[in-house]
C-alpha positions in Angstrom: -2.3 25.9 -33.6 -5.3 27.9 -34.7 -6.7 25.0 -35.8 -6.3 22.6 -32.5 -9.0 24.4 -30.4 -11.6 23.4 -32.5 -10.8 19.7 -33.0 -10.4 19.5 -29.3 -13.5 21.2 -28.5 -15.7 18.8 -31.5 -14.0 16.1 -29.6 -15.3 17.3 -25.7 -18.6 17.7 -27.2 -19.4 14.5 -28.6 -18.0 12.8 -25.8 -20.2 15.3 -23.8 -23.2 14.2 -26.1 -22.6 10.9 -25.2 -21.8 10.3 -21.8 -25.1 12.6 -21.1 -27.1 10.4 -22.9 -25.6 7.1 -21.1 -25.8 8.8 -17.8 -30.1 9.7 -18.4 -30.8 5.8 -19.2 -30.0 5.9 -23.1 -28.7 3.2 -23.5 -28.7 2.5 -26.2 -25.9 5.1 -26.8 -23.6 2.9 -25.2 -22.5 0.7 -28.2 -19.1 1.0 -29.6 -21.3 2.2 -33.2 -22.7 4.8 -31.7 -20.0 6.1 -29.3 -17.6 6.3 -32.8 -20.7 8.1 -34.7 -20.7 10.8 -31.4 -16.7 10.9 -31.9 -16.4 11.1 -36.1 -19.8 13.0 -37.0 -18.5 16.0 -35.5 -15.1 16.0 -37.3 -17.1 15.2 -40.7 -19.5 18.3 -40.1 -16.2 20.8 -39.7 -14.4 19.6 -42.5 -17.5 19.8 -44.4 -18.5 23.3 -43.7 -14.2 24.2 -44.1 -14.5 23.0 -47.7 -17.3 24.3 -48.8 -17.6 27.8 -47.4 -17.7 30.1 -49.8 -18.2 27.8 -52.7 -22.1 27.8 -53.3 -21.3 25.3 -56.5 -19.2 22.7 -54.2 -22.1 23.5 -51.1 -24.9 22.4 -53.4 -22.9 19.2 -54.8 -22.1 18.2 -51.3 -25.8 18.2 -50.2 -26.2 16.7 -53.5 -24.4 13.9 -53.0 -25.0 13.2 -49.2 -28.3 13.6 -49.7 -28.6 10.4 -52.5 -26.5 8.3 -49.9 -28.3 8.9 -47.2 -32.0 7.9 -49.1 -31.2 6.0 -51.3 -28.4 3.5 -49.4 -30.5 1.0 -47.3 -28.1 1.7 -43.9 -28.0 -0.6 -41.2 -25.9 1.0 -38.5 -25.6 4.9 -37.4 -21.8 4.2 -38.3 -22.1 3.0 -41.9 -24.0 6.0 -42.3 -21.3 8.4 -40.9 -18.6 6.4 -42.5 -20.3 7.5 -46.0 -20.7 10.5 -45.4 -16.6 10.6 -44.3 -15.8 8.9 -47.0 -17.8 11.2 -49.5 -16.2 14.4 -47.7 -13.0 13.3 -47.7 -12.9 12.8 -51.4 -14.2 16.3 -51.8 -12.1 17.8 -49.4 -9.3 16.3 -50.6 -10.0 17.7 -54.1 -10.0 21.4 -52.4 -7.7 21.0 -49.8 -5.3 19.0 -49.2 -5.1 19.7 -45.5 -8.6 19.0 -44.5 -8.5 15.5 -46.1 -5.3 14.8 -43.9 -7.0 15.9 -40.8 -9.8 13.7 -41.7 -7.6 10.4 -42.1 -6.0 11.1 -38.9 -9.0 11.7 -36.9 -11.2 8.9 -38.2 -8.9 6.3 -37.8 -7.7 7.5 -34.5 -11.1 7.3 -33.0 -11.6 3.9 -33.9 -9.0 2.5 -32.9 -9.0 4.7 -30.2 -11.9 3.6 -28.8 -11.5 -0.1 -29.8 -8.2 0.1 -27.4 -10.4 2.0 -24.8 -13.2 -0.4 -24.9 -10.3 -3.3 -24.9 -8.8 -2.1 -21.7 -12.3 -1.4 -19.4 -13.0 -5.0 -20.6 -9.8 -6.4 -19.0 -9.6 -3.8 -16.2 -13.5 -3.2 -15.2 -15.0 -6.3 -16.6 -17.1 -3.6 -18.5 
């Protein structure tokens, strides 16, 4: 239960992050790319910083290896980008904690199809 405060607070403030930026004329936050980034980055940063604290051997690797994806992937999207970088923590996390990986799974597919059924829904109901 310790642990539920925190998810639930990453999860206000992305959605925070984004519906600020919609509502000042960003729009370009609005796509369904960069509303899953706002949603998953946060998540990814957590269990990042969970496995690695305390370990200046598995920090280093970890910027290590996000670090060569990030320059020297060509990335096309926001959310490719952040979908490396899950995919990279999950397999280190996994390795340390078993946990944290599990947490990871859950949250990252629950946010996109979470927000796939929430966009699918406005679209019938709104016409948004």
């Amino acid at each position: 239960m310790d642990e539920l405060a925190p998810l639930v607070l990453l999860l206000f403030g992305g959605l925070s992050f984004r519906f600020a930026l919609t509502y000042t004329g960003q729009n370009w936050a609005q796509s369904y790319q960069q509303t899953v980034a706002f949603l998953i980055l946060p998540f990814v940063t957590y269990i990042i910083t969970k496995t690695i604290s305390g370990n200046i051997a598995l920090s280093l690797g970890m910027i290590g290896a996000m670090s060569i994806v990030r320059f020297r992937n060509p990335v096309k999207s926001a959310l490719e980008l952040v979908m490396y970088f899950a995919l990279i923590t999950l397999g280190i996390s996994a390795s340390v904690r078993t946990k944290w990986a599990i947490q990871l799974i859950l949250i990252v597919l629950a946010v996109i199809i979470g927000v796939k059924i929430f966009q699918n829904f406005s679209k019938k109901r709104f016409n948004k």
